[in-house]
TIBAFI-808182 format. One line per 3 residues: number of its first residue (from 1); for each residue z, x, y of C-alpha. Coordinates in steps of 0.25 Angstrom, whole numbers, plus 5000, padded with zeros to 4 digits. Layout:
// TIBAFI-808182
NUM	Z,X,Y | ... $
// end
This chain:
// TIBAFI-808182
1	4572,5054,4808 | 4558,5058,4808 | 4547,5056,4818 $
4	4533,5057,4814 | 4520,5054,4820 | 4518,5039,4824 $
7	4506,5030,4816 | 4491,5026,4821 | 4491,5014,4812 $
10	4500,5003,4806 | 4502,4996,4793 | 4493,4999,4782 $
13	4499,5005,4767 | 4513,5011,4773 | 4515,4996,4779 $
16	4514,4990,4764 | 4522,5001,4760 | 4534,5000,4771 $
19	4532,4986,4769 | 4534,4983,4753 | 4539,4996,4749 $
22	4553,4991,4754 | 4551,4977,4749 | 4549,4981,4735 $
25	4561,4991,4735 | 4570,4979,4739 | 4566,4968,4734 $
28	4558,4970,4722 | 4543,4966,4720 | 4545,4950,4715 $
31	4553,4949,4728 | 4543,4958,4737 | 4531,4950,4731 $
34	4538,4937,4734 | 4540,4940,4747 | 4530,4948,4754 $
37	4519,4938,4748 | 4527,4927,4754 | 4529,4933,4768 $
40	4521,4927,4779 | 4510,4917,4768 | 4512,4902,4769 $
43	4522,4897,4761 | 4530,4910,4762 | 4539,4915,4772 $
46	4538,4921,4787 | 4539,4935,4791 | 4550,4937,4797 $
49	4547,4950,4804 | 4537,4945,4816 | 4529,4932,4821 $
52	4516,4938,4818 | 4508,4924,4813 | 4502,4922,4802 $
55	4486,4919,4798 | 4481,4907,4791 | 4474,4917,4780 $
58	4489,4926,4773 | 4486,4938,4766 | 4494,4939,4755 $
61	4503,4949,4762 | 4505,4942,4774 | 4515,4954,4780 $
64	4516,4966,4787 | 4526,4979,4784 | 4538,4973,4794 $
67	4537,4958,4785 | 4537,4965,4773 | 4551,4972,4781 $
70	4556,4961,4784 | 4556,4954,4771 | 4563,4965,4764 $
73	4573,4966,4773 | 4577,4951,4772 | 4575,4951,4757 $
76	4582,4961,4754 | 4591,4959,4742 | 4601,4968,4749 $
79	4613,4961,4752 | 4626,4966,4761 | 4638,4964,4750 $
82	4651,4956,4755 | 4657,4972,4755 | 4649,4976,4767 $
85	4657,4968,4776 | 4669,4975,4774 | 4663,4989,4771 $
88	4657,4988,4787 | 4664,4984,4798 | 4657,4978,4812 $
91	4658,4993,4818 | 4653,5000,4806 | 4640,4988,4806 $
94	4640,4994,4821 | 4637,5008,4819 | 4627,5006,4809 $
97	4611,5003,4813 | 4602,4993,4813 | 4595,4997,4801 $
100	4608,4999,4793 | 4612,4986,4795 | 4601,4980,4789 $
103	4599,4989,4778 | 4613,4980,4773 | 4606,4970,4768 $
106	4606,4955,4768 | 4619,4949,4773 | 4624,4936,4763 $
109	4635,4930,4767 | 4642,4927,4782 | 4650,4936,4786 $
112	4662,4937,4797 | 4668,4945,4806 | 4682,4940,4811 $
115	4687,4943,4825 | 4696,4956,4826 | 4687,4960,4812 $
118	4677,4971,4811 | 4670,4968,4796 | 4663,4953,4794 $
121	4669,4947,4781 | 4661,4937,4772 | 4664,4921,4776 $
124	4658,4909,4769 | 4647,4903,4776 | 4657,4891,4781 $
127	4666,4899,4787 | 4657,4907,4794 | 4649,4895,4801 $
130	4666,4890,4804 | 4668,4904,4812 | 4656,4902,4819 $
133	4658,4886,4822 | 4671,4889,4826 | 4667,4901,4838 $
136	4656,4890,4843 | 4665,4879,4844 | 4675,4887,4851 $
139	4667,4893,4861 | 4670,4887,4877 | 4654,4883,4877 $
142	4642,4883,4869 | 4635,4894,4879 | 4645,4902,4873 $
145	4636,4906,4861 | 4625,4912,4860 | 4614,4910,4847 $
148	4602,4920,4845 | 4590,4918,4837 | 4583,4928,4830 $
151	4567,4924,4829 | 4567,4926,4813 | 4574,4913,4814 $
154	4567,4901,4809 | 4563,4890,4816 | 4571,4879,4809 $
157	4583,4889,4809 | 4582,4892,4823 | 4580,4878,4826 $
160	4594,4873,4821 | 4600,4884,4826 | 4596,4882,4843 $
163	4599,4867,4838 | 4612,4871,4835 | 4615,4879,4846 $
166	4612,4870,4856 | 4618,4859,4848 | 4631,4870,4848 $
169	4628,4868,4865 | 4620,4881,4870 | 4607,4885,4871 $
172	4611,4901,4870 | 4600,4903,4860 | 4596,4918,4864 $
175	4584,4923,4853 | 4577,4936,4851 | 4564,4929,4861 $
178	4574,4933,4872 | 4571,4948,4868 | 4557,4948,4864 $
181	4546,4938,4869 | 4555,4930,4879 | 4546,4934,4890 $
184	4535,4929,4883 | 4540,4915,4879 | 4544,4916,4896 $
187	4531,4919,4902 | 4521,4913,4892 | 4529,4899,4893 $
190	4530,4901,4909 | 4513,4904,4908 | 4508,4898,4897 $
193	4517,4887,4892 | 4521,4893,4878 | 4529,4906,4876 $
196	4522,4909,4864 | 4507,4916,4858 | 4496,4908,4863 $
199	4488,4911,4852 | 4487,4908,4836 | 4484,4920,4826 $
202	4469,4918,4825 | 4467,4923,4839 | 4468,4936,4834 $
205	4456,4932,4826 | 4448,4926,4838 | 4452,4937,4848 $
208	4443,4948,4855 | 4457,4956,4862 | 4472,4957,4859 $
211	4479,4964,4869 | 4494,4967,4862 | 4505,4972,4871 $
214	4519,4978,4869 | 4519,4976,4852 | 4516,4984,4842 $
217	4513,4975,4829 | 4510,4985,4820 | 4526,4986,4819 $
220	4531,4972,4826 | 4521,4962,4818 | 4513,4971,4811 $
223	4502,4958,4805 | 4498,4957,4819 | 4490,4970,4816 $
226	4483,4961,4805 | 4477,4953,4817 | 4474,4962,4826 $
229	4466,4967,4816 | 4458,4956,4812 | 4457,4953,4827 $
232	4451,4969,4827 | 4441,4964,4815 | 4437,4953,4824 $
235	4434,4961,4835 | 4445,4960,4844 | 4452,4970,4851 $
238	4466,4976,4852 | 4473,4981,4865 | 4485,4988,4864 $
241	4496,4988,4873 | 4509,4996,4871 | 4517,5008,4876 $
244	4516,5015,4861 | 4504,5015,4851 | 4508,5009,4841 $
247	4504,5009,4827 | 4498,4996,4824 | 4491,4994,4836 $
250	4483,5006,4834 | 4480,5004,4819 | 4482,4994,4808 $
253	4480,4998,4793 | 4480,4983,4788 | 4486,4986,4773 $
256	4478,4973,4768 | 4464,4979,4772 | 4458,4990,4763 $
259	4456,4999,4777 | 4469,4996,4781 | 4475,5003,4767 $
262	4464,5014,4767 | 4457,5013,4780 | 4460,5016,4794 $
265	4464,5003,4796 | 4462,4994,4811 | 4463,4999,4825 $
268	4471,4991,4833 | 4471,4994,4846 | 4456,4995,4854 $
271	4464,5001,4867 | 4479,5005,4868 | 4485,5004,4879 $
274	4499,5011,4881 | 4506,5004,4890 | 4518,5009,4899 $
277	4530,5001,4897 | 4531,4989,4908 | 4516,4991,4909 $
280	4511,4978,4902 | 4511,4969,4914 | 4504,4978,4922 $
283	4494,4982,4913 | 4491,4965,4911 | 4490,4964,4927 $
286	4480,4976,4928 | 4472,4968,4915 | 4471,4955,4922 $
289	4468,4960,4937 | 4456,4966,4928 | 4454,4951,4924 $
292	4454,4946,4939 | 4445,4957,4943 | 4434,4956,4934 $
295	4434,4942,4936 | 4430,4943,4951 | 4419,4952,4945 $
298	4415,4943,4933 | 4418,4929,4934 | 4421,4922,4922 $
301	4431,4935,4917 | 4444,4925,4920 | 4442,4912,4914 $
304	4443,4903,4926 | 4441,4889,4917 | 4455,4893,4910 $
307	4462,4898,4923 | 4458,4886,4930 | 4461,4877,4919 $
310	4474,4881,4911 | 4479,4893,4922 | 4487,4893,4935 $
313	4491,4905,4944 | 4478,4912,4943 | 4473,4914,4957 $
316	4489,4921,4961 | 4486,4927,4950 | 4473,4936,4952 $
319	4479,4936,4968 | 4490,4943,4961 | 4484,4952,4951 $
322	4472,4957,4959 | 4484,4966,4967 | 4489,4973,4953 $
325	4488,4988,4955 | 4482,4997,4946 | 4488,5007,4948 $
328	4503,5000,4946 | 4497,4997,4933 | 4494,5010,4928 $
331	4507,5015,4934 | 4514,5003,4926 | 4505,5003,4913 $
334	4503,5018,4911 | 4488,5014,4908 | 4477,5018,4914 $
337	4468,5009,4922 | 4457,5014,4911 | 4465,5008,4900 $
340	4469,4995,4907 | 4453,4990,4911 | 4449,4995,4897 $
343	4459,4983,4893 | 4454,4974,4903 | 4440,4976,4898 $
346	4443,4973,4885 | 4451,4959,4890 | 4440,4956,4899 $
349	4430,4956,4887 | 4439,4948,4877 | 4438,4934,4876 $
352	4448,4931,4868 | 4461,4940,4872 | 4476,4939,4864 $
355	4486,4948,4871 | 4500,4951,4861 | 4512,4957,4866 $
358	4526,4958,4861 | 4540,4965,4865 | 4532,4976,4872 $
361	4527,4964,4882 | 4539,4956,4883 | 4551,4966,4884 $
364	4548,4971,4900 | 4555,4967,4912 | 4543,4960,4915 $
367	4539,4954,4903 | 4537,4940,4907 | 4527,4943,4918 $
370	4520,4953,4908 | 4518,4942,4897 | 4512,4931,4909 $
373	4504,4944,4912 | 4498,4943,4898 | 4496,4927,4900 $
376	4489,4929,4914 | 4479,4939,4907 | 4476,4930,4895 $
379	4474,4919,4906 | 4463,4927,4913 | 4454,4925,4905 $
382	4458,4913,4895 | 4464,4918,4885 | 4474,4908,4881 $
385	4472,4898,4872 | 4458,4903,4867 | 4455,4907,4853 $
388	4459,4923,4851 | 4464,4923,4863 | 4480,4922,4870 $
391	4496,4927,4872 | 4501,4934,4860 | 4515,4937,4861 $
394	4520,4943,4846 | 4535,4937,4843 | 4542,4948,4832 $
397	4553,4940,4827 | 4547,4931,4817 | 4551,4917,4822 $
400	4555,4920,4836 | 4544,4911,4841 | 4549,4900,4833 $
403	4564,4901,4836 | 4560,4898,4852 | 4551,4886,4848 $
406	4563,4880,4840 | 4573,4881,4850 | 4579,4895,4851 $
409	4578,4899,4866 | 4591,4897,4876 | 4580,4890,4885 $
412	4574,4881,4878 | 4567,4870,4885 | 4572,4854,4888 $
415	4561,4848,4881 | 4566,4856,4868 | 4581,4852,4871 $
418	4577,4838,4874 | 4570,4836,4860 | 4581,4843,4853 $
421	4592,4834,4860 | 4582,4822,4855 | 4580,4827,4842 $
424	4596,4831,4839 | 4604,4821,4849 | 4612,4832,4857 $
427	4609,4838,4869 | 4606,4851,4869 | 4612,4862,4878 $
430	4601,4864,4892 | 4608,4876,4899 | 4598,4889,4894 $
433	4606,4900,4887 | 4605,4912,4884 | 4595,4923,4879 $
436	4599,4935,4872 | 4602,4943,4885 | 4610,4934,4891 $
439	4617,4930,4878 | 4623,4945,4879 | 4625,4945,4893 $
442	4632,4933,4891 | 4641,4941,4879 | 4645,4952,4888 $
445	4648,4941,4898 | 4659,4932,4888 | 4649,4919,4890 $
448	4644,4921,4874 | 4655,4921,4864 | 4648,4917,4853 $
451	4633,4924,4848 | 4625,4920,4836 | 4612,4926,4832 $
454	4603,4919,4821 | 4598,4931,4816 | 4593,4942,4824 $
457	4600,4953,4829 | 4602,4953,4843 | 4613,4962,4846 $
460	4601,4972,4842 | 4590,4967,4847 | 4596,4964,4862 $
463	4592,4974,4874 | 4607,4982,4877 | 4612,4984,4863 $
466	4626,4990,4867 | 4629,4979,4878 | 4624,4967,4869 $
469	4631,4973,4857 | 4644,4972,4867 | 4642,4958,4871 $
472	4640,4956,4856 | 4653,4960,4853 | 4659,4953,4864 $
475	4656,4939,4859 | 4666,4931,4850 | 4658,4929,4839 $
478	4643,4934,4834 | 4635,4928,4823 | 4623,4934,4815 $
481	4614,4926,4806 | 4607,4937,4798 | 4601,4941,4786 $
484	4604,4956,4788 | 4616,4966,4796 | 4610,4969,4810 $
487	4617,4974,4824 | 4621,4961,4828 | 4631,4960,4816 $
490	4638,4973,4820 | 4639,4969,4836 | 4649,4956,4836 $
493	4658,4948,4841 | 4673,4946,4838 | 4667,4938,4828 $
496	4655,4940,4820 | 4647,4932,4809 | 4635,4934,4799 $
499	4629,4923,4794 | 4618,4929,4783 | 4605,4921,4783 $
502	4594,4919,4775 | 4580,4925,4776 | 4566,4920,4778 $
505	4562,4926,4765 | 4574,4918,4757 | 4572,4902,4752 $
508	4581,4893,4759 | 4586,4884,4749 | 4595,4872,4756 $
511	4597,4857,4753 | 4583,4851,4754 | 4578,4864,4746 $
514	4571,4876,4749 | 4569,4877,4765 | 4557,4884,4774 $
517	4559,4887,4789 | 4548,4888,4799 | 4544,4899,4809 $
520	4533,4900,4822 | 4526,4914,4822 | 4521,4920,4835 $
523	4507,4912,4836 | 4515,4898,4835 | 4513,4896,4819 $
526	4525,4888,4813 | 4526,4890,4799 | 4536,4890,4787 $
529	4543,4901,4781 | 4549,4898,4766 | 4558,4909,4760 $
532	4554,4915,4745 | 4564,4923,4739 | 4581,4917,4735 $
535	4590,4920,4747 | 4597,4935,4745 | 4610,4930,4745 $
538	4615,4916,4739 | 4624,4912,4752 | 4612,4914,4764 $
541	4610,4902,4773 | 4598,4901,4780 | 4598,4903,4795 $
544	4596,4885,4795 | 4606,4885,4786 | 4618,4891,4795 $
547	4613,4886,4808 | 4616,4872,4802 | 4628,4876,4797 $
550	4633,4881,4808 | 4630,4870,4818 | 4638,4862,4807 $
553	4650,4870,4809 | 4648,4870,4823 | 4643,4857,4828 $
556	4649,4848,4818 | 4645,4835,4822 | 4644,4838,4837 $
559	4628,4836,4838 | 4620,4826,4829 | 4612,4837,4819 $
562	4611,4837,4807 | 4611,4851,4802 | 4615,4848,4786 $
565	4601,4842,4788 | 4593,4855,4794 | 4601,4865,4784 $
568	4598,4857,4771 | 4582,4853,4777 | 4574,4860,4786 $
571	4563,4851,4787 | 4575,4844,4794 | 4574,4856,4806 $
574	4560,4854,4806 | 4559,4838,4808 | 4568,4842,4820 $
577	4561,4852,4827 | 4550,4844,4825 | 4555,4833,4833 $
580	4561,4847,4842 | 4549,4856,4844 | 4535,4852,4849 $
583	4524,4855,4840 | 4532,4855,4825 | 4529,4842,4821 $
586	4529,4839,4807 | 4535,4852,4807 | 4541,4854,4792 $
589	4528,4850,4786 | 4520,4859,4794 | 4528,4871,4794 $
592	4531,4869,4780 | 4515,4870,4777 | 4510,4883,4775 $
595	4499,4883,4787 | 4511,4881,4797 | 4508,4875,4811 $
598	4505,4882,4824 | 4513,4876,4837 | 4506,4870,4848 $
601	4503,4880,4859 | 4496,4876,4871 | 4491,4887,4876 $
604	4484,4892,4864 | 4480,4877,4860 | 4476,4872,4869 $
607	4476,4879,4884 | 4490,4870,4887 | 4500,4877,4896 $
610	4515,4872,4897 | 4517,4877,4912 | 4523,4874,4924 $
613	4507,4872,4928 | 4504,4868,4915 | 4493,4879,4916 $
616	4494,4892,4910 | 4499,4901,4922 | 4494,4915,4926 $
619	4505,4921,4933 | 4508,4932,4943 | 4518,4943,4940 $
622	4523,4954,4948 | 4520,4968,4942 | 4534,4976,4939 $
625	4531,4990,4937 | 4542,4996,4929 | 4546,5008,4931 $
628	4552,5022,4925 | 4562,5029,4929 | 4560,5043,4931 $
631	4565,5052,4919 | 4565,5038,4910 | 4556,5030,4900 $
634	4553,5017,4899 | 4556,5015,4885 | 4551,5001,4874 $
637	4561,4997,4862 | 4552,4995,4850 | 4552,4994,4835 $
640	4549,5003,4826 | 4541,4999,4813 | 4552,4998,4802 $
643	4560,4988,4812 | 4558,4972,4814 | 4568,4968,4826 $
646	4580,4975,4826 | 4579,4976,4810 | 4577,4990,4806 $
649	4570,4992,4793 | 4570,5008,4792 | 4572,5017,4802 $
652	4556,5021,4802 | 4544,5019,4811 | 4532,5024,4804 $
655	4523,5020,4815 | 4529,5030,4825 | 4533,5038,4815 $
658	4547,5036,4815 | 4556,5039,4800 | 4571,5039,4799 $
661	4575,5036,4814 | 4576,5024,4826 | 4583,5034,4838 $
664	4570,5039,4844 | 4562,5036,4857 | 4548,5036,4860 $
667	4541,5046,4870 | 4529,5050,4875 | 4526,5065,4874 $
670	4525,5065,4888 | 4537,5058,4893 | 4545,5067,4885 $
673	4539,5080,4892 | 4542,5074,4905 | 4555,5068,4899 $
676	4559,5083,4896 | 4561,5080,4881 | 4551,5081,4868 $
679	4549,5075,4856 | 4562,5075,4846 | 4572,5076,4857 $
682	4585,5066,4857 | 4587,5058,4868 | 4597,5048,4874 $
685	4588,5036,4879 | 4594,5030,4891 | 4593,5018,4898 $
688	4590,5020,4914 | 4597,5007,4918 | 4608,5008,4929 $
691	4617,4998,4926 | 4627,5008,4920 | 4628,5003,4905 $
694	4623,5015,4896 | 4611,5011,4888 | 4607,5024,4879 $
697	4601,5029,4864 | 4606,5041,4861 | 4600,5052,4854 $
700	4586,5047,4851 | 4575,5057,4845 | 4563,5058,4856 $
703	4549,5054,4849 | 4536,5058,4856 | 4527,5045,4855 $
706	4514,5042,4861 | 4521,5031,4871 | 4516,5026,4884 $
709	4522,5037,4896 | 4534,5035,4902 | 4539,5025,4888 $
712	4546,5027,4876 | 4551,5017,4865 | 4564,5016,4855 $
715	4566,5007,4845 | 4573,4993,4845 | 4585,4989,4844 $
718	4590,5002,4846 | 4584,5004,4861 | 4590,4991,4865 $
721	4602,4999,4869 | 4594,5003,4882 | 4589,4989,4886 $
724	4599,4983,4897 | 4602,4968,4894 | 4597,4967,4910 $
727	4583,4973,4909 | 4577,4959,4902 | 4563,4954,4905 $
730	4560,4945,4919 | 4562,4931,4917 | 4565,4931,4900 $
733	4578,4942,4899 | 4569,4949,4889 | 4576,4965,4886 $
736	4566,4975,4892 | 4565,4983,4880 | 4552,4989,4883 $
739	4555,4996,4896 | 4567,5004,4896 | 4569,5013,4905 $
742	4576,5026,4898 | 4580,5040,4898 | 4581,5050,4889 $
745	4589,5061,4889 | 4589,5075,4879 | 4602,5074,4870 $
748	4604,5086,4859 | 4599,5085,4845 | 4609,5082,4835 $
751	4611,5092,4825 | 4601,5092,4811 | 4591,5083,4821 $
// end
């Protein structure tokens, strides 16, 4: 491993090249050309690396270095042979790494691993959906299973798969929300009516301020850099808002402008602010006391016509946020008071105001209240449901907002259980199940016997890896719908199964003929995806395809569905969730066009709140400061910029100049002088939680990095190991994976280091 001196800007020439150089090398120029041109344009197919939206206008590369990634790794035409299963036993899978694992290839035919066996074995695709149907049916109850949902999924196939499950009798539906923006589909639905972005993609056009907090696009959606650059061109300004600087946010080479290949490209952010960890709520608190203040010097600063009309809770409100201490503020933010009224001049001045955030927001013990504190900001002063203006929350997987509007959450609502006990003639389960926490609670506990993931990998991506990998092995049976090898397959049950999918990049051929599926990006847009290239392998089945066989094998004829029907036709899934899902009606034709169609959303639309008041609410919320230990750090899992998820596609991270290496933790120069330790040293990174479990990284190389005091960062999923499955977000069981209390302790230099 080398370390080197982290980047000022993001993208530009060495993005095409990390981009296109790979995809040339594996899978040839035709393929490349046929793909990448078809990547994100109408009548192609969708990224599946984020849930960035797309404009009316395409270019005619319509991607971003992590898509380009993301197709070669699912297009690959390397394939694991039928010999692998037998060379590599479940413990040797163990011992390797995340990025080994996927570097295998694609997976092309169902495999088993018996009880009492340590290697899977190759089995037809009818005995594998037998060995599963078997387990269900055996099961004492239904709430004895468990079935996760990773957001690549598409709506048609996630929609027959919660329909199958609570056909099957449970509504254990656990998905990766539960780990990312659970706290914002909580507190926006509790305050505004809808868990989702208020505003459409234009906005950015339209706005005059974006305030982004906790993310960092330039490696986690890096097109979003695209539109905060034309936003830039139209005069708007960027505030940033994150513990590290991060590349992207400071400066953008766009490779398809002439100054971004030979200029100095776009500055990003017109203010920085470097946030301490847990800091966020505070710093919003201190921005709309500022608000309130200057409102009693200039009236007219708050807009009273939309308090008074769409609002409730405003006057406990300023009561409330009129008695928020500076000085707790600065102690909780790290930020000075210069640095904070600087931002709340520039929000008093913008009409028009999107605030963004992501993981960095949503993964705190008080997330929840954080995010209402971004709603009761935006409120202030109107800025929902006005061109350029609104709550942007960033979804990464690619159709993780659309799995939740089809169906996919242990809690889904009566009125959708009433039309889906209309529409099917059963009556669905009404008991809530399980998120992804408690699903491995309930693991370790006995109460889940059964676990089945629809993609995903969970086993990595769950806070508390060594517990969870436990309760993983102490189910009765795990199955993995996959394309590629991942953790989850090497952490299982007495019985394991992989059952090898096929990719969005790949035409679905079944009965009725070639097939689409459907997908809803972060902004509420619906529209098709259609695969380009011939399936990898001859035997794939698409992820519709062995849902509807496997409720076959396992319901029979217990429930009136006709799954032959969906399988051979998805216009048949469609007509359903049509008559399932408000706002997708006429949904075949419309998805299949190549404008799409946007969903309803009342706040955006038009000023509509589906609240307890019917209004949207401005909340009060108790300040938590959160505080460090003495001798420790708060530390933040992140990404580094060859990663999406837990996949791993080389062990570099240009942008903070990493080569060659994943074991290292970030701090700043100053903490390591107080710490006792400099840059380079090897370290143990110890949890500080006092619940007698040993939670620790060994031997991980020091970085000196520019991070905000008294933090450092590692990467995910490797850091997971020192998130406890009890520390999880007030109110949405969200890990908090973004303030970790740690140690660090000196270990000796292995020898040739």
């Amino acid at each position: 491993m080398t370390v080197g001196e982290p980047k000022d800007w993001a993208a530009g020439v060495p993005g095409v090249l990390h981009s296109m150089g790979p995809a040339l090398e594996q899978l040839g120029a035709a393929r490349t050309a046929k793909l990448m041109l078809s990547l994100n344009q109408k009548g192609g197919f969708d990224c599946m690396s984020c849930a960035w939206p797309d404009p009316d206008k395409r270019k005619t590369a319509e991607f971003c270095e992590n898509g380009g990634k993301a197709v070669v790794w699912e297009a690959t035409p390397v394939l694991v042979p039928r010999t692998f299963w037998s060379e590599h036993s479940i413990h040797d899978l163990a011992d390797k790494t995340e990025y080994w694992l996927g570097q295998q290839g694609r997976l092309t035919e169902p495999v088993w691993k018996p009880a009492g066996e340590d290697h899977y074995q190759p089995v037809s695709w009818e005995r594998a959906f037998r060995i599963i149907a078997d387990k269900l049916n055996g099961l004492d109850s239904p709430d004895q299973a468990s079935f996760y949902t990773s957001g690549r999924t598409s709506n048609e196939a996630a929609f027959v798969y919660q329909l199958f499950v609570r056909a099957f009798g449970t509504n254990n539906l656990p998905d990766c929300s539960n780990m990312c923006h659970e706290s914002t589909s909580l507190a926006m639905a509790e305050v505004v009516g809808i868990g989702k972005s208020t505003i459409a993609y234009d906005d950015f056009e339209h706005t005059e301020l974006i305030i982004v907090m906790g993310q960092n696009p330039g490696t986690n959606h890096p097109r979003m850099l695209t539109a905060l650059e034309d936003a830039k061109k139209n005069g708007a300004e960027i505030v940033a808002v994150n513990p590290l600087p991060e590349a992207g946010l400071r400066r953008y080479k766009n490779p398809q402008r002439v100054r971004g290949v030979i200029g100095h490209g776009t500055q990003i952010a017109d203010q920085f602010l470097q946030i301490r960890l847990g800091g966020d709520m505070a710093l919003l608190q201190a921005l709309a006391k500022r608000v309130v203040l200057a409102e009693q010097k200039t009236p007219g600063v708050v807009d009273h016509a939309f308090i008074e009309a769409h609002t409730s809770g405003y006057e406990a409100f300023v009561e409330h946020i009129l008695q928020v201490d500076d000085d707790e503020v600065v102690r909780a933010t790290g930020l000075t008071i210069e640095e904070i009224d600087e931002l709340a001049e520039r929000y008093l001045h913008s009409e028009r105001t999107i605030i963004t955030w992501a993981m960095g927001i949503t993964q705190h013990t008080k997330a929840v209240d954080t995010i209402k504190e971004i709603i009761n900001l935006l409120l202030l002063r109107g800025n929902i449901g006005r061109p350029g203006a609104g709550a942007s929350p960033i979804r990464g997987h690619s159709n993780v907002q659309g799995d939740r509007t089809m169906g996919i959450w242990e809690q889904m609502p009566d009125s959708f259980l009433d039309a889906l006990a209309e529409e099917f003639h059963f009556e669905p389960p009404r008991e809530h199940g399980v998120d992804a926490l408690k699903g491995i609670k309930a693991m370790q506990r006995g109460d889940i016997r059964f676990w089945m993931g629809m993609g995903g990998n969970l086993v990595a991506a769950i806070s508390d890896s060594q517990l969870a990998e436990a309760a993983f092995r102490g189910t009765e049976m795990t199955v993995q719908v996959s394309t590629k090898l991942n953790r989850s397959h090497a952490a299982v049950g007495e019985e394991a199964l992989i059952l090898p999918t096929m990719g969005r990049t790949e035409i679905d051929v079944q009965a009725a003929g070639p097939q689409f599926v459907s997908v809803e990006d972060t902004v509420c847009s619906v529209h098709g995806s259609h695969g380009q290239v011939p399936p990898v392998a001859p035997g794939l089945l698409s992820e519709v395809a062995i849902v509807c066989e496997l409720a076959k094998a396992t319901l029979g004829d217990r429930v009136p569905v006709d799954w032959q029907a969906m399988r051979d036709d998805y216009d048949v899934i469609r007509d359903h969730i049509s008559h399932v899902v408000p706002g997708f009606d006429d949904y075949s034709r419309r998805a299949g066009s190549k404008e799409g169609f946007v969903l309803p959303n009342g706040p955006r639309d038009s000023r509509t709140f589906a609240t307890e008041t019917g209004k949207a609410m401005i909340t009060v919320n108790e300040l938590e400061h959160v505080e460090r230990p003495e001798g420790t750090l708060l530390l933040q899992t992140l990404r580094s910029h060859d990663q999406y998820n837990t996949t791993i596609y080389s062990l570099n991270d240009r942008y903070r100049g990493i080569k060659k290496g994943r074991h290292v933790v970030f701090v700043n120069p100053d903490d390591l002088t107080e710490l006792g330790l400099s840059d380079g040293d090897h370290v143990d990174v110890e949890t500080v939680w006092d619940d007698g479990v040993e939670r620790v990284l060994r031997d991980y190389r020091v970085v000196a990095y520019p991070s905000a005091r008294g933090c450092a960062a590692a990467y995910f999923p490797e850091a997971n190991v020192l998130v406890p499955l009890d520390s999880a977000a007030k109110g949405s069981n969200t890990p908090v994976s973004k303030a970790v209390p740690v140690r660090l302790t000196r270990v000796a230099v292995p020898a040739g280091v």
